[in-house]
Wavefront OBJ file of the C-alpha trace (Angstrom):
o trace
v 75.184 -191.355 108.054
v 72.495 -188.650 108.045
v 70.381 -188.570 110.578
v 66.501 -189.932 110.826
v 65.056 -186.371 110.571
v 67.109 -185.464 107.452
v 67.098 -188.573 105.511
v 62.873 -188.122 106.138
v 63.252 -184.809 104.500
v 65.430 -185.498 101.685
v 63.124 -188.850 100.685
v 60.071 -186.769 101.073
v 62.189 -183.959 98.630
v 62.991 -186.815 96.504
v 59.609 -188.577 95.777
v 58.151 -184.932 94.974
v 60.789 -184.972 92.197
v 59.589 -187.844 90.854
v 56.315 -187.859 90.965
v 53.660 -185.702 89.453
v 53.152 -182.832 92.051
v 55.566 -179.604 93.125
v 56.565 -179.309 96.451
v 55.236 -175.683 96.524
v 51.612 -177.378 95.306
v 51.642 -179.796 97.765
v 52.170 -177.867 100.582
v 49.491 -175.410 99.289
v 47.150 -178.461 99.029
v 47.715 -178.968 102.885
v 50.298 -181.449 102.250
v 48.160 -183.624 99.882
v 49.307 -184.477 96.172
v 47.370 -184.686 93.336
v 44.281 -181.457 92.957
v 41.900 -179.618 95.428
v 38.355 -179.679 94.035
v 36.764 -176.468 93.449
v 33.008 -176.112 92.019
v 32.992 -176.352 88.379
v 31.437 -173.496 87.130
v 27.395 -174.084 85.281
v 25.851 -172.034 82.336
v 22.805 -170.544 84.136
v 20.237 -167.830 82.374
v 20.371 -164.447 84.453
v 15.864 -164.415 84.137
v 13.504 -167.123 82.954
v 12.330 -166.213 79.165
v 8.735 -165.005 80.621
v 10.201 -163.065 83.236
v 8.035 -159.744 81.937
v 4.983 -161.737 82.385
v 2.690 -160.306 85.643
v 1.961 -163.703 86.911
v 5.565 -165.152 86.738
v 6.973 -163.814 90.142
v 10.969 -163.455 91.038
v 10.657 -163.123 94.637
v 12.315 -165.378 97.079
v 9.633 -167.814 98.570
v 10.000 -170.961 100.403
v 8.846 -173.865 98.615
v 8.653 -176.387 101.262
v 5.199 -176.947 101.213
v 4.071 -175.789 97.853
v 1.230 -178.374 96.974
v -0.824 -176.227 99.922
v -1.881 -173.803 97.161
v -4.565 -176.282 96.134
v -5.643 -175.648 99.282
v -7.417 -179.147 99.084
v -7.064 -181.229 102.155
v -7.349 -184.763 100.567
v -3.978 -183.917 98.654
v -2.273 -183.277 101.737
v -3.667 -185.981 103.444
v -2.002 -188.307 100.247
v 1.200 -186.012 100.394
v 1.689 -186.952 104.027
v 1.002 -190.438 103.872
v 3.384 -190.959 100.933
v 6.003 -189.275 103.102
v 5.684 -191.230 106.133
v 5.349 -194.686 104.127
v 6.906 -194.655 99.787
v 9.372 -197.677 100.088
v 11.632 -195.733 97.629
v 12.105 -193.083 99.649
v 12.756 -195.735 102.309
v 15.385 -197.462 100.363
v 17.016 -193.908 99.536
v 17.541 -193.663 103.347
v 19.252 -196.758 103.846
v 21.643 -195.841 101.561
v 22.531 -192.864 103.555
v 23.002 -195.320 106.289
v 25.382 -196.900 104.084
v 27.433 -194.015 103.069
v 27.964 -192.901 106.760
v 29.188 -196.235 107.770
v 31.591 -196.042 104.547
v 32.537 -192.348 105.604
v 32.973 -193.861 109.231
v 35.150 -196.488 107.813
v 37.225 -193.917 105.749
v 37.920 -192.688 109.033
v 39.137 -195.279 110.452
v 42.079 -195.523 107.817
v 43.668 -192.818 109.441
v 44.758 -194.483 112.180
v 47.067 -197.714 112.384
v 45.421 -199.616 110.177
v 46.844 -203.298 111.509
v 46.838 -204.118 115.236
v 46.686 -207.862 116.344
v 47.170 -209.989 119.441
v 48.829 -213.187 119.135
v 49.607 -215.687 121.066
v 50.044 -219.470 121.525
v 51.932 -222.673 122.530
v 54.072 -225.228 120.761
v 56.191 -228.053 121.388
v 59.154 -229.107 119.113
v 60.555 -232.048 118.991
v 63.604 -233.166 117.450
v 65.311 -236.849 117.443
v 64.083 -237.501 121.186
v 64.693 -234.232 122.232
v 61.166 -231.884 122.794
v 60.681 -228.329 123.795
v 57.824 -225.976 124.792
v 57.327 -223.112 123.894
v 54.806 -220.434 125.152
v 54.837 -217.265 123.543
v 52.399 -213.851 123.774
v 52.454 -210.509 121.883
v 51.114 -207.170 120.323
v 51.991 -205.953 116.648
v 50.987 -202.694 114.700
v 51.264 -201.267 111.434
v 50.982 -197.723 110.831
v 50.463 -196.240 107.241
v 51.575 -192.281 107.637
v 49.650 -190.521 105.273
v 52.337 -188.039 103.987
v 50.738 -187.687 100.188
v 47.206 -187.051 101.409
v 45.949 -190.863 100.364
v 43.694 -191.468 103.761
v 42.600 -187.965 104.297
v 41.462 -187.303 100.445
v 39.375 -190.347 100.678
v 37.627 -189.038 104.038
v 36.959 -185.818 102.016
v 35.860 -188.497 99.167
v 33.469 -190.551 101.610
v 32.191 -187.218 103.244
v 30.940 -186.101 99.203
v 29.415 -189.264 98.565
v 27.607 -189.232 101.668
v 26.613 -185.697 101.190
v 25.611 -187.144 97.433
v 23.422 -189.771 99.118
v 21.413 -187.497 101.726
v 20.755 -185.092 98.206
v 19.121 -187.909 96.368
v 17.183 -188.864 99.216
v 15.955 -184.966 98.640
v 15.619 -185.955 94.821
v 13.499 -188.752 95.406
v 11.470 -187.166 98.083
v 10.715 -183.920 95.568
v 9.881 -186.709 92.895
v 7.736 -188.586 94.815
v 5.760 -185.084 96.161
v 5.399 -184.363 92.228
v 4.128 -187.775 91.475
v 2.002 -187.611 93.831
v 0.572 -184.470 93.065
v 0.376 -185.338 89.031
v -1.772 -188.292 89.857
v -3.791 -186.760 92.365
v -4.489 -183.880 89.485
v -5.540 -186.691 86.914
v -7.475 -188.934 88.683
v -9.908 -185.456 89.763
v -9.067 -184.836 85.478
v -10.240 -188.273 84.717
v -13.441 -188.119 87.604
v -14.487 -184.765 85.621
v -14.453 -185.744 82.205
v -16.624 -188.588 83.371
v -19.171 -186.425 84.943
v -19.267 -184.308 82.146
v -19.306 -186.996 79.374
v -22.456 -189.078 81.695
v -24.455 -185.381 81.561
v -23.872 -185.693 77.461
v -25.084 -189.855 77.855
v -28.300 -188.602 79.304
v -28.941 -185.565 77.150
v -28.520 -188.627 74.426
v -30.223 -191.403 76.045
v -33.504 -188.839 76.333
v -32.570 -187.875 72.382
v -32.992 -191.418 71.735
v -36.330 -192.038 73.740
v -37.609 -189.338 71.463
v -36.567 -190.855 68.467
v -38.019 -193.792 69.332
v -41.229 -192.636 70.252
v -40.957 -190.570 66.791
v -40.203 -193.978 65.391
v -43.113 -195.467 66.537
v -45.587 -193.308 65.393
v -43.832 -193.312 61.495
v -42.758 -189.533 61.636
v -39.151 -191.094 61.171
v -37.054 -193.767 59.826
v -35.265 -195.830 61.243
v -31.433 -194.128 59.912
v -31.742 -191.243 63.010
v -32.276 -194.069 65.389
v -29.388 -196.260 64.225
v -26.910 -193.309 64.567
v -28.530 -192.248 67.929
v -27.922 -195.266 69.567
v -23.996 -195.077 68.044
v -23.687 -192.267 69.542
v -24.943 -192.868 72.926
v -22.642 -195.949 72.555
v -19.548 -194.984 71.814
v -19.711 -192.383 74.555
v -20.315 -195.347 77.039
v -17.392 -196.589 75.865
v -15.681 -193.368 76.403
v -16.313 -193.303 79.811
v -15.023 -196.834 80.199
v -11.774 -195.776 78.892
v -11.705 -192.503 81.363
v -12.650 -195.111 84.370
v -9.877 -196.898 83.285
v -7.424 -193.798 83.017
v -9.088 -193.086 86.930
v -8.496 -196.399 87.999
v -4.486 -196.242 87.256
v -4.213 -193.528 89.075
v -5.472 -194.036 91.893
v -3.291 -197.333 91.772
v -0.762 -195.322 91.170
v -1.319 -193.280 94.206
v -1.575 -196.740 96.297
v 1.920 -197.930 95.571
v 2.952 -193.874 96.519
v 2.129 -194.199 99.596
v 3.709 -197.506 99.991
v 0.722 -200.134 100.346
v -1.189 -202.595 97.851
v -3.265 -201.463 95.573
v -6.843 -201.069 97.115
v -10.091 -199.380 96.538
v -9.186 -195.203 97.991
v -12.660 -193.763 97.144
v -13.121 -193.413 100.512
v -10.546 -191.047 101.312
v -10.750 -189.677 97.913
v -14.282 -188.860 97.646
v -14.789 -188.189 101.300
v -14.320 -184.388 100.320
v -17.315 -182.209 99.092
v -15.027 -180.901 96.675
v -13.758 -183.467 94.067
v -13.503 -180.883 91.090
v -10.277 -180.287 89.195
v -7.649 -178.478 92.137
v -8.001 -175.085 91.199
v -4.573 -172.905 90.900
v -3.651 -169.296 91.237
v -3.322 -167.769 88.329
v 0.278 -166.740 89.009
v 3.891 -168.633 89.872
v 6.431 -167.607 92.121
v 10.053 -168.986 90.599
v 12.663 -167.015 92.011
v 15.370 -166.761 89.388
v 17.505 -169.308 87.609
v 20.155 -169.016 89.715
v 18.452 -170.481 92.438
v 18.204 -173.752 90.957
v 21.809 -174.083 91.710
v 20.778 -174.092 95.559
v 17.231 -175.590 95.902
v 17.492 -178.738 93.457
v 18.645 -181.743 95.457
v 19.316 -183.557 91.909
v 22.001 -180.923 91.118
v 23.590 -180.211 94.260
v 23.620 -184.585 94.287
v 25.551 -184.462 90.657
v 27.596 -181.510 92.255
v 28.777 -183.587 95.009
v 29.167 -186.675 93.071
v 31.758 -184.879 91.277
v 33.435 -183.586 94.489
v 33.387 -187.039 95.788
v 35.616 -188.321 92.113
v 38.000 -185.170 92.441
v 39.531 -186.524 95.346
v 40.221 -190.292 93.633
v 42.381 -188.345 91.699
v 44.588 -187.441 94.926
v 44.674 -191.030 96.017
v 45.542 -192.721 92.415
v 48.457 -189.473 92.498
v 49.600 -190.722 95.595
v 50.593 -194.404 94.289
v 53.819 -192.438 92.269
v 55.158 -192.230 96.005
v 56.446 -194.645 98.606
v 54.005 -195.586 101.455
v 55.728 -194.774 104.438
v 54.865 -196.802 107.821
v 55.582 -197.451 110.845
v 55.673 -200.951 112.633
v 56.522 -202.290 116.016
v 56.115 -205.668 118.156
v 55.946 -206.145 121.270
v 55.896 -209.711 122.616
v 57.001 -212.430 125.182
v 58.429 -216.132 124.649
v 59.345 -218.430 126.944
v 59.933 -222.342 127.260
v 57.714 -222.284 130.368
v 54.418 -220.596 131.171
v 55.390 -219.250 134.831
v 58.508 -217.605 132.587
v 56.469 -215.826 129.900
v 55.787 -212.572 131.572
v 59.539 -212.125 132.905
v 61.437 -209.399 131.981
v 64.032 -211.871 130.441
v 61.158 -213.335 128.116
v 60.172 -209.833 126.067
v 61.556 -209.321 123.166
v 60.539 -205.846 120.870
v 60.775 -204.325 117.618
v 59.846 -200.636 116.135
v 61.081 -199.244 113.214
v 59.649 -197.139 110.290
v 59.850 -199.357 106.761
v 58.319 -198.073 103.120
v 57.482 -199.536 99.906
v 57.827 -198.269 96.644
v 55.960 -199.348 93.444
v 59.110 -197.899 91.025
v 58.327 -200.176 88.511
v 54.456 -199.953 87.932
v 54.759 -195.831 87.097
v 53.033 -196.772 83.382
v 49.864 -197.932 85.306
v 49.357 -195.307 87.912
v 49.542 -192.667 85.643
v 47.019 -194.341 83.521
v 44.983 -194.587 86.566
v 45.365 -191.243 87.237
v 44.247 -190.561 83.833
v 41.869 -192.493 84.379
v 39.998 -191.241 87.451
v 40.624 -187.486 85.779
v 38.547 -188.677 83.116
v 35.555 -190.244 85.258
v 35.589 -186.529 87.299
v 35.390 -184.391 83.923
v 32.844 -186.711 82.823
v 31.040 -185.834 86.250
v 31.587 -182.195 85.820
v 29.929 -182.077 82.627
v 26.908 -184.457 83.797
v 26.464 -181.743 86.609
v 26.835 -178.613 83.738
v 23.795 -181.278 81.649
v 21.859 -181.252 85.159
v 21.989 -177.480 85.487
v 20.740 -177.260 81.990
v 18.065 -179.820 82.033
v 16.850 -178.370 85.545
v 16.507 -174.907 83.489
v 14.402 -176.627 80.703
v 12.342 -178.111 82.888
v 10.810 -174.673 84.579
v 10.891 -172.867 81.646
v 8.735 -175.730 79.958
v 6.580 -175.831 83.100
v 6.532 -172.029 83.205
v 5.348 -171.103 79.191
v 2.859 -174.496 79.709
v 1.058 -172.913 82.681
v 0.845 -169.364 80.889
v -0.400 -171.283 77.416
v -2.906 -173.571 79.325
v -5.084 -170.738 81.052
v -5.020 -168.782 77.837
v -6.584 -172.405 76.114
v -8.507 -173.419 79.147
v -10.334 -169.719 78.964
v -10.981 -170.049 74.995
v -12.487 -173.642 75.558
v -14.556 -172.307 77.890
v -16.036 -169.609 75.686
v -16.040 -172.477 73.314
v -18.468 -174.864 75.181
v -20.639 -172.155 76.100
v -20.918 -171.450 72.487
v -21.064 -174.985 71.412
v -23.819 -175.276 74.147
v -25.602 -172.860 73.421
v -25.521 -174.300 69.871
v -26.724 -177.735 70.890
v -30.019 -176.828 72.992
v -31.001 -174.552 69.783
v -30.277 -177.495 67.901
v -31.959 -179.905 69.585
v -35.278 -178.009 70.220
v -34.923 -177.341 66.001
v -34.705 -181.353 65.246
v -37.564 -181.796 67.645
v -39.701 -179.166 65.252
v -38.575 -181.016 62.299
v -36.621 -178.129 61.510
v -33.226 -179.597 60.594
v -32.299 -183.301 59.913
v -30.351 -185.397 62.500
v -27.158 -184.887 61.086
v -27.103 -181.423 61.681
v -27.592 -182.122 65.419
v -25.080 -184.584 65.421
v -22.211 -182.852 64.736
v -23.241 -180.229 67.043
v -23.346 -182.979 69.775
v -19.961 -184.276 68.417
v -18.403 -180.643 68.757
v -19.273 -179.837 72.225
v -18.557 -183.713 73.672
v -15.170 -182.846 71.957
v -14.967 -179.649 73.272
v -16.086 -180.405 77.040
v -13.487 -182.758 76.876
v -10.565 -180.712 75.846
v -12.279 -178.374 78.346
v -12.015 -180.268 81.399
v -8.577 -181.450 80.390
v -7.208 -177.877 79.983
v -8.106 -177.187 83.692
v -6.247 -180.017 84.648
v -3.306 -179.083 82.313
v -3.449 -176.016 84.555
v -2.989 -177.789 87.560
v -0.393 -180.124 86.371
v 1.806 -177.633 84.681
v 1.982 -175.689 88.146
v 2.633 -178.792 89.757
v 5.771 -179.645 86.928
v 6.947 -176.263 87.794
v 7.685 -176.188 91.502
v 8.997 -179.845 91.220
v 11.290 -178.409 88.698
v 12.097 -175.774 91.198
v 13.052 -178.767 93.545
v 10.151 -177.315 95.958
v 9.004 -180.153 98.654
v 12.471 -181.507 100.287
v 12.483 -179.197 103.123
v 9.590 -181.202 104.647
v 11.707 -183.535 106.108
v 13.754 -180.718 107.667
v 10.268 -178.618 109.448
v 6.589 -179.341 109.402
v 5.069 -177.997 106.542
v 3.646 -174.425 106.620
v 0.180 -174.047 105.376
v 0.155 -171.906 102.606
v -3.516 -171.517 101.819
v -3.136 -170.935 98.336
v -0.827 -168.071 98.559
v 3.239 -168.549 97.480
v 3.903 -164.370 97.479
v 2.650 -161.219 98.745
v 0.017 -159.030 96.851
v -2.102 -161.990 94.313
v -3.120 -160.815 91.484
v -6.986 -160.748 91.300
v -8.736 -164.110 91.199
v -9.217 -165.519 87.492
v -12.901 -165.890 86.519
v -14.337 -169.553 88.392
v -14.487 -172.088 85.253
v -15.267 -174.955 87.523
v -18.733 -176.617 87.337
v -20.160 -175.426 90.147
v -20.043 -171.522 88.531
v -21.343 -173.603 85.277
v -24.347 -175.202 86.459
v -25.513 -171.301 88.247
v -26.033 -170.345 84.680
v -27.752 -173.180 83.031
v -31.167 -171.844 83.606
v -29.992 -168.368 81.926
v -28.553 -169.833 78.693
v -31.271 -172.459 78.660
v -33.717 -169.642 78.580
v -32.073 -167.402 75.898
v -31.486 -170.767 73.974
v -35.548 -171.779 74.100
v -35.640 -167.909 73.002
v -34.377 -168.529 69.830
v -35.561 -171.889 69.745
v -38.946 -170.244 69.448
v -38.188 -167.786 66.953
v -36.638 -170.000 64.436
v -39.705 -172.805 64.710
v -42.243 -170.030 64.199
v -44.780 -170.800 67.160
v -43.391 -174.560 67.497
v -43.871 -176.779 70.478
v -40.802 -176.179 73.198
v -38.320 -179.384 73.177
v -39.071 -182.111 75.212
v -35.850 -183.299 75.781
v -34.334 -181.961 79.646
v -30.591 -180.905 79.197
v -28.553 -181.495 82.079
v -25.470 -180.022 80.278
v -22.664 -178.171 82.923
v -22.417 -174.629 80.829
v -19.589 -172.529 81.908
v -19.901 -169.024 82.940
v -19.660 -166.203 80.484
v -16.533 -164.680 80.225
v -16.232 -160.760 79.515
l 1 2 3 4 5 6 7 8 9 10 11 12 13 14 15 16 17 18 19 20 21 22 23 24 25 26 27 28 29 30 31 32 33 34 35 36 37 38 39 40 41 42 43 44 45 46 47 48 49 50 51 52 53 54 55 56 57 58 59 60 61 62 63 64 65 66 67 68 69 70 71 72 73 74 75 76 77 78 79 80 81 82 83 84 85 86 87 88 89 90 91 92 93 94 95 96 97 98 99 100 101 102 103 104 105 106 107 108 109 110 111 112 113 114 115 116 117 118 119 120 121 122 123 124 125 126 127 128 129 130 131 132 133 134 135 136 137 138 139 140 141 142 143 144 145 146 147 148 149 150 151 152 153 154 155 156 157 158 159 160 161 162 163 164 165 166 167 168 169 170 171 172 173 174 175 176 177 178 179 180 181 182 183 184 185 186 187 188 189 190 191 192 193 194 195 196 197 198 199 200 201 202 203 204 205 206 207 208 209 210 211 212 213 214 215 216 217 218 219 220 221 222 223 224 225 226 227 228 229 230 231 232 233 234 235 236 237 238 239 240 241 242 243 244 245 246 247 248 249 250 251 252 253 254 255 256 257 258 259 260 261 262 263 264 265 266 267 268 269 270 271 272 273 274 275 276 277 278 279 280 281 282 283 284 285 286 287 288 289 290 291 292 293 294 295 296 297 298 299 300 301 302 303 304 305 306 307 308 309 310 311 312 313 314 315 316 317 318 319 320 321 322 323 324 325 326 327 328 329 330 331 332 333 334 335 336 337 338 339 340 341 342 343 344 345 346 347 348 349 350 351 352 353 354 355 356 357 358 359 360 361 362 363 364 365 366 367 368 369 370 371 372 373 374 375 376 377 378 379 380 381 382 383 384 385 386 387 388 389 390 391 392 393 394 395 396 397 398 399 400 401 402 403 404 405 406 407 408 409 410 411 412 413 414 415 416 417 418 419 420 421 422 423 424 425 426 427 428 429 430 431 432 433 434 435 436 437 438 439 440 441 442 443 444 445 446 447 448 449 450 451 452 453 454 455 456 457 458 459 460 461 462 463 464 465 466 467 468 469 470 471 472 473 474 475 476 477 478 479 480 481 482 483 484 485 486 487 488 489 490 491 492 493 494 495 496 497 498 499 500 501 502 503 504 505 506 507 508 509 510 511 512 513 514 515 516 517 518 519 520 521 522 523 524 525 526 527 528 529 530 531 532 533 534 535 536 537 538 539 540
């Protein structure tokens, strides 16, 4: 009979034969059948397509604290809050909690994974004869993991823990972006109001006139009726915006994880409520760094790490599971006896079982789990991909939007310009209403498409450096304060198109505009109506 050692040796020979890894493989695995993940390899572009452009930047930055750039202290206020409080984020930690104590419990199966104490008493009786019996003991069962089974799904539990603590990153970077996007529209929505009530009163004083005209028979009554429509349906207008301003800002409520309430005072409480302003550049890095900074694809990464090793463990069923078990207990007819030496009895003894007749299923679950990982690899290629798409689109959006934003604003001040001459000409009886009201109709379209460029601006930026996976490192170090500045050397500041510069040169294009006025009418009266129109600055 061959001894223990060499019979071990010659089954463990034996069930490498037959099943479906060499021995060479599996003692290159570390003694583990089935395959050893390695990182699937991603398409990734060397440069992003605008790479030439001055204001896209490579350089390395950290983008822990990127919404600082605004350099607006009511969206870091919101950031913060939603940090400390968003229940998603919340629920994205407790399942953390839940992978370690799986990973924890995937630990445990390395070591005997059956122990129990028994004991007890009994008392037999048979025809009118009765016993007792008393009886005590300890028995253990002992897996041995020879094929790799407990230790692959350690590895397993440690990727899908490691997969849980990156989509607590995901959500976190979502939930900075989202709260940066609304933050940028509710200030898009508050501006397009303010400019839109500045048109309402420019038309509400065209209106008076035409009344007053009205009265006195100089008119009829046609250039009233289509006054008042217009002055109308921009009240509704603004309605709708209100609306628009109102879902965000219930939007930012449920954020930062309370109920919806009223946050004008800690939105408004700010002098500054305009439109965050941007720098006119981005700092990106290079595609490769997606790889390394997006929580979503390092998640789908180690997803697929954590389904590589269910291979191993569905391998190791085409092998015997080889254990070890041993009692250890006492019986005796009376309880002063149990605990004599006479009263143990013992047993230890290694024992295995083999499924030899179930090979047609195992290797279909083998199959089977190879198939969910190559399915995994290619949704972490897809996430690599779709990460690239979404900074390139963020990328050629910012570059587009300040090219549009700085045509619209020539625009308005053109279309301004247009509508004071026009309106001091209708008030000489120079033109007919229509005229003037598709000027007005231009520039309320154009102030509109304006203010909504700006925020484009702002919202494209903010698309980008979520798409970067920027914002997940806050929960790692406090966040630096950036002050508007993501790389060395800015490029010079882009001309101000905010209000503020607009309203400095109202009285200058009002004047040139009463200029003309005056040289078209021929010595007529000056217009009577006040514009309080925003104008923006002119732009060499």
């Amino acid at each position: 009979m061959l001894p223990v050692r060499q019979a071990t040796v010659v089954a463990l020979i034996l069930s490498l034969g037959v099943g479906c890894t060499r021995p060479r493989e599996y003692i290159q695995n570390g003694f583990k059948v089935g395959p050893n993940y390695a990182r699937p390899a991603a398409a990734i572009a060397p440069q992003w397509i605008d790479a030439d452009d001055r204001r896209v930047r490579s350089e390395q930055d950290d983008l822990a604290g990127w919404w600082t750039i605004f350099n607006d202290p009511t969206l870091n206020e919101l950031i913060q809050n939603a940090n400390n409080q968003n229940l998603t984020l919340r629920e994205a930690g407790f399942r953390i909690l839940a992978a370690r104590a799986q990973f924890g419990f995937a630990v445990g199966n390395m070591f005997p994974q059956f122990q129990a104490a028994e004991g007890g008493y009994r008392r037999f009786g048979v025809n009118d004869n009765f016993f007792d019996q008393w009886s005590s003991g300890f028995s253990l069962a002992w897996e041995l993991d020879f094929w790799g089974r407990f230790r692959r799904a350690v590895l397993s539990a440690e990727a899908t823990l490691d997969a849980t603590i990156e989509d607590y990153d995901a959500v976190l970077v979502t939930l900075l972006g989202d709260v940066a996007t609304n933050y940028v529209n509710y200030r898009t929505s508050q501006e397009r109001i303010r400019l839109l009530s500045r048109v309402a009163r420019v038309q509400e004083d065209v209106l008076t006139f035409i009344n007053r005209k009205l009265a006195e028979g100089a008119i009829n009554d046609l250039d009233r009726a289509q006054a008042s429509s217009d002055l109308r349906q921009s009240r509704a207008q603004i309605f709708e915006l209100q609306t628009q301003q109102r879902q965000a800002q219930n939007n930012l409520c449920v954020l930062m994880g309370m109920p919806v309430e009223n946050l004008a005072r800690l939105l408004d409480r700010n002098p500054d409520t305009n439109i965050p302003v941007t720098p006119d550049y981005l700092v990106v890095g290079i595609p490769a760094d997606l790889l390394r900074r997006r929580p979503d694809v390092r998640r789908a990464e180690r997803t697929a790490a954590a389904q590589a090793e269910l291979i191993g463990i569905a391998a190791a069923d085409f092998y015997p599971a080889l254990s070890l078990t041993g009692t250890l207990g006492w019986q005796a007819a009376n309880l002063s006896d149990l605990f004599k030496s006479s009263s143990l009895n013992s047993s230890v003894g290694p024992v295995f079982q083999w499924n030899i007749l179930n090979y047609g299923r195992i290797r279909n679950n083998v199959r089977f789990q190879e198939a969910q990982f190559q399915a995994l690899v290619a949704a972490y290629q897809n996430t690599v991909l779709g990460a690239d798409l979404e900074v390139e689109n963020g990328i050629v959006s910012f570059l587009n939007s300040q090219g549009r934003a700085t045509n619209l604003q020539m625009s308005v001040q053109d279309s301004t310009l247009a509508f004071e001459v026009v309106i001091a000409q209708y008030e000489a009886g120079l033109v007919d209403f229509n005229r003037y009201a598709v000027i007005q109709k231009t520039l309320i379209q154009q102030l509109d498409l304006w203010a909504q460029s700006r925020g484009q601006i702002a919202l494209s930026l903010v698309d980008v450096y979520r798409a970067l996976g920027g914002g997940w490192q806050i929960r790692l170090a406090p966040v630096p304060d950036k002050q508007g500045i993501l790389s060395p050397e800015p490029l010079p500041p882009a001309a101000d198109t905010g209000p503020a510069a607009a309203d400095e040169d109202l009285a200058e294009v009002e004047a040139d505009a009463n200029a003309e006025v005056d040289a078209a009418a021929d010595g007529a009266a000056a217009p009577a109506i006040d514009s309080p129109l925003p104008l923006p600055p002119t732009i060499e």
